[in-house]
CHARMM-style PDB file with segment names, atoms N, HN, CA, C and O in Angstrom:
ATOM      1  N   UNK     1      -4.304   1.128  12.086  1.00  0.00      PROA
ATOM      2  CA  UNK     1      -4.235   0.336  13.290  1.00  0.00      PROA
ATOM      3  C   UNK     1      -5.669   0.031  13.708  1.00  0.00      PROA
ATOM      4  O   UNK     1      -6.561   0.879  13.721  1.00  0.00      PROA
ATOM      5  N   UNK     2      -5.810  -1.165  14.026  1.00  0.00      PROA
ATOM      6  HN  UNK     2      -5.086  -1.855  14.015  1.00  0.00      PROA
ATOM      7  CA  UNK     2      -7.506  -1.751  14.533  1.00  0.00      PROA
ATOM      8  C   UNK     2      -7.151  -1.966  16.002  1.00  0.00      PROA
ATOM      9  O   UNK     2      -6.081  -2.493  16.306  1.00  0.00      PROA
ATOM     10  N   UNK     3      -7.976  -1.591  16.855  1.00  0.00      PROA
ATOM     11  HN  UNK     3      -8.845  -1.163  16.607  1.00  0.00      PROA
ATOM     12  CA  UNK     3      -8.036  -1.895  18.385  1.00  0.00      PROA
ATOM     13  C   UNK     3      -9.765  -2.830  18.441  1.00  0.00      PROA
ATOM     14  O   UNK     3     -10.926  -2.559  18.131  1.00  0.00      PROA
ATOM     15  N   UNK     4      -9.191  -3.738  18.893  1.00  0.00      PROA
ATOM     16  HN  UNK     4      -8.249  -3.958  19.145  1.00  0.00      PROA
ATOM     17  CA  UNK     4     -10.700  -4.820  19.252  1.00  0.00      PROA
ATOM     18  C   UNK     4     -10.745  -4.734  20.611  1.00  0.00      PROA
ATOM     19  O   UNK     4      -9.658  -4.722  21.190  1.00  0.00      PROA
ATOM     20  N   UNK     5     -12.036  -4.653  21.450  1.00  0.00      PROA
ATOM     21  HN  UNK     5     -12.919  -4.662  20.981  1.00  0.00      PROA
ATOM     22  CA  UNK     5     -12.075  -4.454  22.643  1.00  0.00      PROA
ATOM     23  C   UNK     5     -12.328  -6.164  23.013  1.00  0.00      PROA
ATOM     24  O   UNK     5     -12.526  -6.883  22.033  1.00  0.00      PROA
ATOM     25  N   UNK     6     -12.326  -6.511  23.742  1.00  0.00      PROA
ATOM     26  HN  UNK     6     -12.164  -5.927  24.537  1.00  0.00      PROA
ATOM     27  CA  UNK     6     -12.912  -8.086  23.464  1.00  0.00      PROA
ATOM     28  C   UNK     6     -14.321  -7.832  24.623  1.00  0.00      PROA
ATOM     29  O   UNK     6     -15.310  -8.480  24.281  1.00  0.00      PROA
ATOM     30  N   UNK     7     -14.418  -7.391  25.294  1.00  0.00      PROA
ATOM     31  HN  UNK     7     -13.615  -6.865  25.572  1.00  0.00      PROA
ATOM     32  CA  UNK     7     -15.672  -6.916  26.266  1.00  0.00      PROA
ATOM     33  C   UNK     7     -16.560  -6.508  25.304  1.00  0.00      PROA
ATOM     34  O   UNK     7     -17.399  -7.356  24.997  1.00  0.00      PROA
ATOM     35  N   UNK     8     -16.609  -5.602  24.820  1.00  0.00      PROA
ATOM     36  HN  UNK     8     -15.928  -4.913  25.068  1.00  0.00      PROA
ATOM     37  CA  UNK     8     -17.692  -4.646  23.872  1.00  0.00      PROA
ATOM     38  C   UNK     8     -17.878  -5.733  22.157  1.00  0.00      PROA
ATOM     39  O   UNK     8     -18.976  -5.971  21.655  1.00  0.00      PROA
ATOM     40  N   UNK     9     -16.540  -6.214  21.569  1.00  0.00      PROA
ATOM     41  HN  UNK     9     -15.648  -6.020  21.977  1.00  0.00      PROA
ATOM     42  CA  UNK     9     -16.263  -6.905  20.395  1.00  0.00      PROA
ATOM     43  C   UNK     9     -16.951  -6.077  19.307  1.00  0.00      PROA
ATOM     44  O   UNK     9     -17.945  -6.273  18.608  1.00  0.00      PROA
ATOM     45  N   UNK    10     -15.874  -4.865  19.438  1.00  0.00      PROA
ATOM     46  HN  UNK    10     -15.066  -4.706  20.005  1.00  0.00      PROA
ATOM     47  CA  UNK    10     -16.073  -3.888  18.768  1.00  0.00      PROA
ATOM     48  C   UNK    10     -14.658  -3.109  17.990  1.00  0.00      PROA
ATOM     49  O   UNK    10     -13.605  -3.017  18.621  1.00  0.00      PROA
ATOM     50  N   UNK    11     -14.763  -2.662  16.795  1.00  0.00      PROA
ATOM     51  HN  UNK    11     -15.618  -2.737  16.282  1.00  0.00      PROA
ATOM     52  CA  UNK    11     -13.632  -2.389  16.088  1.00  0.00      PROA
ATOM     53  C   UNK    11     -13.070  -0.510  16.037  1.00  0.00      PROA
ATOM     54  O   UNK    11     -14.078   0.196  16.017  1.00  0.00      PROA
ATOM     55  N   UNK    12     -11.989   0.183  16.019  1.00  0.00      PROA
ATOM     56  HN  UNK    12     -11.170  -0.391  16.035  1.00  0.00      PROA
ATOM     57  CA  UNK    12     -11.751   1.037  16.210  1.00  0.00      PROA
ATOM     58  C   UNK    12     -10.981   1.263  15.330  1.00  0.00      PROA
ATOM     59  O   UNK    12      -9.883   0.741  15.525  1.00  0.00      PROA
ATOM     60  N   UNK    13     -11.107   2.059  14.042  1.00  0.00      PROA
ATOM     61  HN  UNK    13     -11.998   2.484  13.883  1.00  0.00      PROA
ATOM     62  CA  UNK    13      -9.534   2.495  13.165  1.00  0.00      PROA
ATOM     63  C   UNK    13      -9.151   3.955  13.611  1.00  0.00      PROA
ATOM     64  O   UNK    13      -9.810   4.987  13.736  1.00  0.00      PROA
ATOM     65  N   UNK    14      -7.873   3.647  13.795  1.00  0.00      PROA
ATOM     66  HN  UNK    14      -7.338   2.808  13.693  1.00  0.00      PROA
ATOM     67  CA  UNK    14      -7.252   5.113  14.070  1.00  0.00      PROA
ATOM     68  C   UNK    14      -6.324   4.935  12.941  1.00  0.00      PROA
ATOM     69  O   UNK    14      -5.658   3.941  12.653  1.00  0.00      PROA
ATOM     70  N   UNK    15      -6.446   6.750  12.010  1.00  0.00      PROA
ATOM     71  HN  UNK    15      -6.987   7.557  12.244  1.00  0.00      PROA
ATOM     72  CA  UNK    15      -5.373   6.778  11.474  1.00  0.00      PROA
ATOM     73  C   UNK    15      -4.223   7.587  11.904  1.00  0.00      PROA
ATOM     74  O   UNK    15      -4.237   8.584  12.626  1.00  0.00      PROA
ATOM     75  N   UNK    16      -3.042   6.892  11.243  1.00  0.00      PROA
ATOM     76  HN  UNK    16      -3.030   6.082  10.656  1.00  0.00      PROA
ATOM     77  CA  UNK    16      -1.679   7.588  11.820  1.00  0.00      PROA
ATOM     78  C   UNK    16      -1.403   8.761  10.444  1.00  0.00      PROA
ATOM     79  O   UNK    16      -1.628   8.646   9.239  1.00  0.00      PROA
ATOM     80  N   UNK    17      -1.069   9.409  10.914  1.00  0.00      PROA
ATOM     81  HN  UNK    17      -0.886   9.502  11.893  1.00  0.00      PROA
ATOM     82  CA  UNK    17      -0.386  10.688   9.505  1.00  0.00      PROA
ATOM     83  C   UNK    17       0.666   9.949   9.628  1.00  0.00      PROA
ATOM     84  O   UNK    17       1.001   9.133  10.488  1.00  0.00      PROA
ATOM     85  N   UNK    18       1.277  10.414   8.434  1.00  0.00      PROA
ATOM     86  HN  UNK    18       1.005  11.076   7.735  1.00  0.00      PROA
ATOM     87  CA  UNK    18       2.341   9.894   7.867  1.00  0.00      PROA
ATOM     88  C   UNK    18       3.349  10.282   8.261  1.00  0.00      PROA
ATOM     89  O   UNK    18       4.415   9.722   8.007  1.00  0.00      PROA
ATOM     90  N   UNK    19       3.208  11.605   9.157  1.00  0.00      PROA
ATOM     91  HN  UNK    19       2.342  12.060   9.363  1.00  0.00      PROA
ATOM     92  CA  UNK    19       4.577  11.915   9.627  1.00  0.00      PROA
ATOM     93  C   UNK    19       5.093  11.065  10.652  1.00  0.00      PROA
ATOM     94  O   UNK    19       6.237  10.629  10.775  1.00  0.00      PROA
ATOM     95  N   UNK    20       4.068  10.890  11.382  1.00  0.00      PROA
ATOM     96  HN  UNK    20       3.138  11.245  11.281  1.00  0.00      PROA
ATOM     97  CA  UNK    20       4.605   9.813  12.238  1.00  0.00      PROA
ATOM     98  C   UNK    20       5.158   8.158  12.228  1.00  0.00      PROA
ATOM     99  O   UNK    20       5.442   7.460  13.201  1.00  0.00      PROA
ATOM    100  N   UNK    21       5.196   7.821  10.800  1.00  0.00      PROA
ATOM    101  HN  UNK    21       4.965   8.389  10.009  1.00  0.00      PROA
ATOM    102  CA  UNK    21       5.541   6.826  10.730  1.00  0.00      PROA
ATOM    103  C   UNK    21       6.865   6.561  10.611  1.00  0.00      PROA
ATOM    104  O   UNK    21       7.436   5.474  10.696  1.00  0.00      PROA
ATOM    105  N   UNK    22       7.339   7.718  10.393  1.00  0.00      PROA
ATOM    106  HN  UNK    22       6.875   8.601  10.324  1.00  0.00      PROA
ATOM    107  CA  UNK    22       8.927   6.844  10.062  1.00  0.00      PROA
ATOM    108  C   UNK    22      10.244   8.434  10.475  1.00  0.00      PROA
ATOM    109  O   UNK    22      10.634   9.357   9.759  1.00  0.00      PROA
ATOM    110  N   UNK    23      10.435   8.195  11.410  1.00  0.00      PROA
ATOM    111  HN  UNK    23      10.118   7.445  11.991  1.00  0.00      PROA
ATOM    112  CA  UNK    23      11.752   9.653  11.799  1.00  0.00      PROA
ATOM    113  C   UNK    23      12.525   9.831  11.080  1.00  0.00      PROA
ATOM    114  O   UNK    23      12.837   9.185  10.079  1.00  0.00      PROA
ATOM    115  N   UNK    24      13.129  11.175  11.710  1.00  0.00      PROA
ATOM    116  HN  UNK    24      12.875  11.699  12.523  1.00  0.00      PROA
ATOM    117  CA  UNK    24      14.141  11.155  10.827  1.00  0.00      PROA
ATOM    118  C   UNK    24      15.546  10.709  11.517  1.00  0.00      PROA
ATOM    119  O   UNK    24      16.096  10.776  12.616  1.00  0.00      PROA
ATOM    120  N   UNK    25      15.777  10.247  10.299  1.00  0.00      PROA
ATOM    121  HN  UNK    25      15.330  10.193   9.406  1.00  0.00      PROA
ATOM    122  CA  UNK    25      17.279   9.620  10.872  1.00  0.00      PROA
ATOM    123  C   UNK    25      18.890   9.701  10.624  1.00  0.00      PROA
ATOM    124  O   UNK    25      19.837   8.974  10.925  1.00  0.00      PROA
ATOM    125  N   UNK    26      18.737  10.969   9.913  1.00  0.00      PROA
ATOM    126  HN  UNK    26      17.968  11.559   9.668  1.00  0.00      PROA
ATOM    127  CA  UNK    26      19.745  11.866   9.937  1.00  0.00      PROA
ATOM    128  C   UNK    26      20.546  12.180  11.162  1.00  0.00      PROA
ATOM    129  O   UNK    26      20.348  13.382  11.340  1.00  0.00      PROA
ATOM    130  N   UNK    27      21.305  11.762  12.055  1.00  0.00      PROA
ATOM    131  HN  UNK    27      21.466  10.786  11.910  1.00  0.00      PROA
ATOM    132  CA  UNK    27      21.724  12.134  13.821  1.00  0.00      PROA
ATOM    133  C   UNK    27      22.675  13.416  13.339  1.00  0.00      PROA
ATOM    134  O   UNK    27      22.883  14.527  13.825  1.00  0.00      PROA
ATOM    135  N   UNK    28      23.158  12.718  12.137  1.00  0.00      PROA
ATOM    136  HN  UNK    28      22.989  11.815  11.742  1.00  0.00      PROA
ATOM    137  CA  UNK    28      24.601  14.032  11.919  1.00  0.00      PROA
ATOM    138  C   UNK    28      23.899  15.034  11.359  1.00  0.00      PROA
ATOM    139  O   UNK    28      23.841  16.005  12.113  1.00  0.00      PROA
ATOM    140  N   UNK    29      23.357  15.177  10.357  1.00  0.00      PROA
ATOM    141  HN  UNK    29      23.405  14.388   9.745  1.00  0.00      PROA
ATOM    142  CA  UNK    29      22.486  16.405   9.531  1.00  0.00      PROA
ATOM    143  C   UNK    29      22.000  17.290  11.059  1.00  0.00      PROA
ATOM    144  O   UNK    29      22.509  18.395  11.247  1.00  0.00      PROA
ATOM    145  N   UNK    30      21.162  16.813  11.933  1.00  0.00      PROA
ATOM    146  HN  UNK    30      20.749  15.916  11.781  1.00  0.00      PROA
ATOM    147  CA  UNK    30      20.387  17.416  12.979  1.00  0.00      PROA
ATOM    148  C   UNK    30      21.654  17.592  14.205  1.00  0.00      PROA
ATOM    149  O   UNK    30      21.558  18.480  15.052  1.00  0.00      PROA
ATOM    150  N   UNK    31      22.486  16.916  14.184  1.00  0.00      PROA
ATOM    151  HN  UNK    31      22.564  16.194  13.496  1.00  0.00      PROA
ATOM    152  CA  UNK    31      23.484  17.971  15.317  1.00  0.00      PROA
ATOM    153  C   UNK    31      23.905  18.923  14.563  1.00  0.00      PROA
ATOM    154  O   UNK    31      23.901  20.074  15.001  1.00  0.00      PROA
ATOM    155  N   UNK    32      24.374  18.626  13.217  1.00  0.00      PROA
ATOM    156  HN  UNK    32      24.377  17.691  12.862  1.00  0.00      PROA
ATOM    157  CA  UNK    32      25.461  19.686  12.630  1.00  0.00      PROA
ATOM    158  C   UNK    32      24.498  20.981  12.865  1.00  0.00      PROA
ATOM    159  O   UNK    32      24.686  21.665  13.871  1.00  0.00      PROA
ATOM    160  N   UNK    33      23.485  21.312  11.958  1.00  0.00      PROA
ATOM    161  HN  UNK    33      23.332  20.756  11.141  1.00  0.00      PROA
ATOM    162  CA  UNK    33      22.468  22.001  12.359  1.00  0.00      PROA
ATOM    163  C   UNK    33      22.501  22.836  13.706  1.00  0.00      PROA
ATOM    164  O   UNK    33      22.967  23.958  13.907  1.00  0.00      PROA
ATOM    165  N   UNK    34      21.745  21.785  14.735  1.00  0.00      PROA
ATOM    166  HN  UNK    34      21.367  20.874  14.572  1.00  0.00      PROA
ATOM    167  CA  UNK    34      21.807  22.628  15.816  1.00  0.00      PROA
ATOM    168  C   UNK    34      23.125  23.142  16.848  1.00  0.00      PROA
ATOM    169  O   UNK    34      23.362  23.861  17.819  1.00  0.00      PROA
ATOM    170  N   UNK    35      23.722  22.287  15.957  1.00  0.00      PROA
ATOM    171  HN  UNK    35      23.530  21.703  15.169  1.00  0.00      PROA
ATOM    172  CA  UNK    35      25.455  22.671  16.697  1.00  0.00      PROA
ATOM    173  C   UNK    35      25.541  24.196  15.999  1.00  0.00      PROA
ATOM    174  O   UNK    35      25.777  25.159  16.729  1.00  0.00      PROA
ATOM    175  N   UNK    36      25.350  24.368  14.627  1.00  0.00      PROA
ATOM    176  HN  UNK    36      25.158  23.586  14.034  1.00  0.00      PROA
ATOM    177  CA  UNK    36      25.808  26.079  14.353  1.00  0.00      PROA
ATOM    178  C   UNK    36      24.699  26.793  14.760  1.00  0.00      PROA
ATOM    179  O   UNK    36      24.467  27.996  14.634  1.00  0.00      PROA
ATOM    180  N   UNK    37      24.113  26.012  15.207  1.00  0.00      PROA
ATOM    181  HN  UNK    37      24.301  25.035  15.309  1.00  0.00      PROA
ATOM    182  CA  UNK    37      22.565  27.734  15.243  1.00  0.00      PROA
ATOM    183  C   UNK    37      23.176  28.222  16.645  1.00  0.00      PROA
ATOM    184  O   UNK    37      23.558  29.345  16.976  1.00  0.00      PROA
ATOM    185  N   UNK    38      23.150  27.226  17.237  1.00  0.00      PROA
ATOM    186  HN  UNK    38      22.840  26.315  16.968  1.00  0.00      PROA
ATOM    187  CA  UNK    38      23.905  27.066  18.955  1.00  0.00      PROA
ATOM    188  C   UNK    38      24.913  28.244  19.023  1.00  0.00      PROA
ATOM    189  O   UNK    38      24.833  29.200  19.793  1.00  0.00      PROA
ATOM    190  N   UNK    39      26.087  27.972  17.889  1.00  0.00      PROA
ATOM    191  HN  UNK    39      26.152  27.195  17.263  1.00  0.00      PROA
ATOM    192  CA  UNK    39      26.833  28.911  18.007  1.00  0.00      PROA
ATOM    193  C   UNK    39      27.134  30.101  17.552  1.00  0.00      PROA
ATOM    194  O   UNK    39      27.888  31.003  17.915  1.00  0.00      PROA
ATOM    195  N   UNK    40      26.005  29.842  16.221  1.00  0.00      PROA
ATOM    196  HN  UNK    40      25.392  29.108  15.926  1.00  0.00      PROA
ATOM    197  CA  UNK    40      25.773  31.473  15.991  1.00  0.00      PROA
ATOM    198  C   UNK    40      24.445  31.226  15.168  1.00  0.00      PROA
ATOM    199  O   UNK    40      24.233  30.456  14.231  1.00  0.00      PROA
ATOM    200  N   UNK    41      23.399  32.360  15.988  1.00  0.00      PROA
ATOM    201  HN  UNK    41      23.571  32.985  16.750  1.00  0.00      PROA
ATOM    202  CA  UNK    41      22.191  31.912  15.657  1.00  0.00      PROA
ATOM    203  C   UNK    41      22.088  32.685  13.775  1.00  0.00      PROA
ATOM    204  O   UNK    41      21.474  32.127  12.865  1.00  0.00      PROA
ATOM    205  N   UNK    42      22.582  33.549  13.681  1.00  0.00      PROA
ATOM    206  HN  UNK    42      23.081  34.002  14.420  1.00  0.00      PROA
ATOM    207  CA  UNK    42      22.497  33.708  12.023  1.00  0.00      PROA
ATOM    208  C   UNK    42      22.811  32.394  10.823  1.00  0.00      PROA
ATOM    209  O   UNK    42      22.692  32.362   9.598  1.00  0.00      PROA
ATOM    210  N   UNK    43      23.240  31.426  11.792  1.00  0.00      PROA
ATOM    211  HN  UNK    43      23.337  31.452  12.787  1.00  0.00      PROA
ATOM    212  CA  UNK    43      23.034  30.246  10.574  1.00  0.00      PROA
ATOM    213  C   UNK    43      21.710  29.581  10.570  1.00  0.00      PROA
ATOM    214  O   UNK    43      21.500  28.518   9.986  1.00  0.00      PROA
ATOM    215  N   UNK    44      20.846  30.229  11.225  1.00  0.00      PROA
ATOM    216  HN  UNK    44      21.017  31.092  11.700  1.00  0.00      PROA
ATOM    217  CA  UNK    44      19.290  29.655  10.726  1.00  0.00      PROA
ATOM    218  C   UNK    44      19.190  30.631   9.776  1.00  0.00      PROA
ATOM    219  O   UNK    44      18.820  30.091   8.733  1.00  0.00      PROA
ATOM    220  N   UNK    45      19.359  31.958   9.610  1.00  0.00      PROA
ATOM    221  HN  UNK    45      19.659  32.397  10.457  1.00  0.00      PROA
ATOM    222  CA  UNK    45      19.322  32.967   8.849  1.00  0.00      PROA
ATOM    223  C   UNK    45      19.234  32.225   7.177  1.00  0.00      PROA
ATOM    224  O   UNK    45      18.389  32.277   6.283  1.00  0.00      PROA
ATOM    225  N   UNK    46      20.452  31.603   7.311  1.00  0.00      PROA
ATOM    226  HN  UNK    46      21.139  31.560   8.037  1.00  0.00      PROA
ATOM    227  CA  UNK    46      21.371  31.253   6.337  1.00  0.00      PROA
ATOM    228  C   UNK    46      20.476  30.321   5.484  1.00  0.00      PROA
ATOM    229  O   UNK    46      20.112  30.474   4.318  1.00  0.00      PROA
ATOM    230  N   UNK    47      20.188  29.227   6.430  1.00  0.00      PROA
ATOM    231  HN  UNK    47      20.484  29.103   7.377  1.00  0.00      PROA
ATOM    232  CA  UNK    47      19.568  28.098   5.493  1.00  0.00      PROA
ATOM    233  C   UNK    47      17.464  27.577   5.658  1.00  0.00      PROA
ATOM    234  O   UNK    47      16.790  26.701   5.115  1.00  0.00      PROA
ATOM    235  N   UNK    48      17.147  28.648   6.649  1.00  0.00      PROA
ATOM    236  HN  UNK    48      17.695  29.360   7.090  1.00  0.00      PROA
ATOM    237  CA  UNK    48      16.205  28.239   6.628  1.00  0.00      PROA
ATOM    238  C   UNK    48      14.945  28.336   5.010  1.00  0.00      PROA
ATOM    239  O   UNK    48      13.820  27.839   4.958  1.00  0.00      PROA
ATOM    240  N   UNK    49      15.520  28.973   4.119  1.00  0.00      PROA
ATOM    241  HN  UNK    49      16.434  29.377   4.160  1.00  0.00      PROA
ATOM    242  CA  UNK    49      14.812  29.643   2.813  1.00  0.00      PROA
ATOM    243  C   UNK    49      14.971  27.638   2.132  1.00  0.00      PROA
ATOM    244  O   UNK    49      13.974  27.019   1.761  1.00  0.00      PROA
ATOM    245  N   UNK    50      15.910  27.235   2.134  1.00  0.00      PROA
ATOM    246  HN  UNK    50      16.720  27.738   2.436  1.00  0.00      PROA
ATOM    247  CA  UNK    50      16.203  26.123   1.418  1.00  0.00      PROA
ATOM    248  C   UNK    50      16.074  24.425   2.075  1.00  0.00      PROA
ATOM    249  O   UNK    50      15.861  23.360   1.494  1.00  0.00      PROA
ATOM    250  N   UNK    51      16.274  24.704   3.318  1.00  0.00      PROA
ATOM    251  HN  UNK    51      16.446  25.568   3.790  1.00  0.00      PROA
ATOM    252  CA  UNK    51      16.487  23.624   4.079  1.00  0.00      PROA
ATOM    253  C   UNK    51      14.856  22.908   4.008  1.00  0.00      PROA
ATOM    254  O   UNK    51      13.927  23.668   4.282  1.00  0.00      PROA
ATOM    255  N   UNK    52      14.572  21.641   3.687  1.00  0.00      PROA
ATOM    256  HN  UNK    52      15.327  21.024   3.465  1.00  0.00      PROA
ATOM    257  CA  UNK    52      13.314  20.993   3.693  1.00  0.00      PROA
ATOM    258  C   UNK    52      13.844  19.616   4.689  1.00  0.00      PROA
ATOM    259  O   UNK    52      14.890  18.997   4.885  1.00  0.00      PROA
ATOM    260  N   UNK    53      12.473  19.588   5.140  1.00  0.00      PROA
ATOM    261  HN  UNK    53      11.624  20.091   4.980  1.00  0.00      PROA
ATOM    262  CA  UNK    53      12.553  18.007   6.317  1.00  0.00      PROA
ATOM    263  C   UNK    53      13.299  16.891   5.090  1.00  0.00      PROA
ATOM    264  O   UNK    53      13.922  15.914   5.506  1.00  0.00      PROA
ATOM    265  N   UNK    54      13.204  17.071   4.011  1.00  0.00      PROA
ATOM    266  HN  UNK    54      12.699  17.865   3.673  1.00  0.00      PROA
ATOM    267  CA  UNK    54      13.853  15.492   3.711  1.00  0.00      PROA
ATOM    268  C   UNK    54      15.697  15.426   3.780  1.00  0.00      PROA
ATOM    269  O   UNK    54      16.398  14.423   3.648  1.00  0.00      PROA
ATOM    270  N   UNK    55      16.113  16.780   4.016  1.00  0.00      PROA
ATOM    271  HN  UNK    55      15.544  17.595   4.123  1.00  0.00      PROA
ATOM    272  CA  UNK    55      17.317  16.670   4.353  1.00  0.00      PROA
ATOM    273  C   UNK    55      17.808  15.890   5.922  1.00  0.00      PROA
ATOM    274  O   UNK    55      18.861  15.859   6.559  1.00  0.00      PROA
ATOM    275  N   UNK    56      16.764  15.451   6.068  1.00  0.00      PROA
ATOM    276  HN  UNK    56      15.909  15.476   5.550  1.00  0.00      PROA
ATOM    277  CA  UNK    56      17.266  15.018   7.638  1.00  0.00      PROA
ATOM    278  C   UNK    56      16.591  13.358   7.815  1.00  0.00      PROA
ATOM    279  O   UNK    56      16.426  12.696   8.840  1.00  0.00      PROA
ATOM    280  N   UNK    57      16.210  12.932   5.960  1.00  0.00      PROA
ATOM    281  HN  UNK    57      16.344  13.470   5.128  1.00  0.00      PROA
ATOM    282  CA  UNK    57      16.220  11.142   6.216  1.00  0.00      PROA
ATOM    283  C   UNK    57      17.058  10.529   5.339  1.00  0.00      PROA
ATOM    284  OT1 UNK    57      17.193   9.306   5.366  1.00  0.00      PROA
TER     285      UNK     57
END
């Protein structure tokens, strides 16, 4: 992303990480999830060894 000031006419790069570019968009993966931890917290127990962020795009 470039920001130009037009007062100063001066250039700025900011970088974005990559995580932030794109969510996740899994809605069902991430309720189901926090719907069982909710109801019984030993299902983080269960899947946290295996579970990786790309299960939730």
């Amino acid at each position: 992303m470039t920001i130009t000031s037009a007062a100063h006419s001066t250039s700025l790069q900011i970088e974005e990480p990559s995580s932030f570019r794109l969510l996740p968009h899994n809605i069902e993966a991430e309720k189901a999830l926090l719907g069982a931890i909710l109801i019984n917290n030993d299902a983080l127990d269960r899947v946290v060894d295996f579970l990786k962020p790309a299960h939730f795009f």
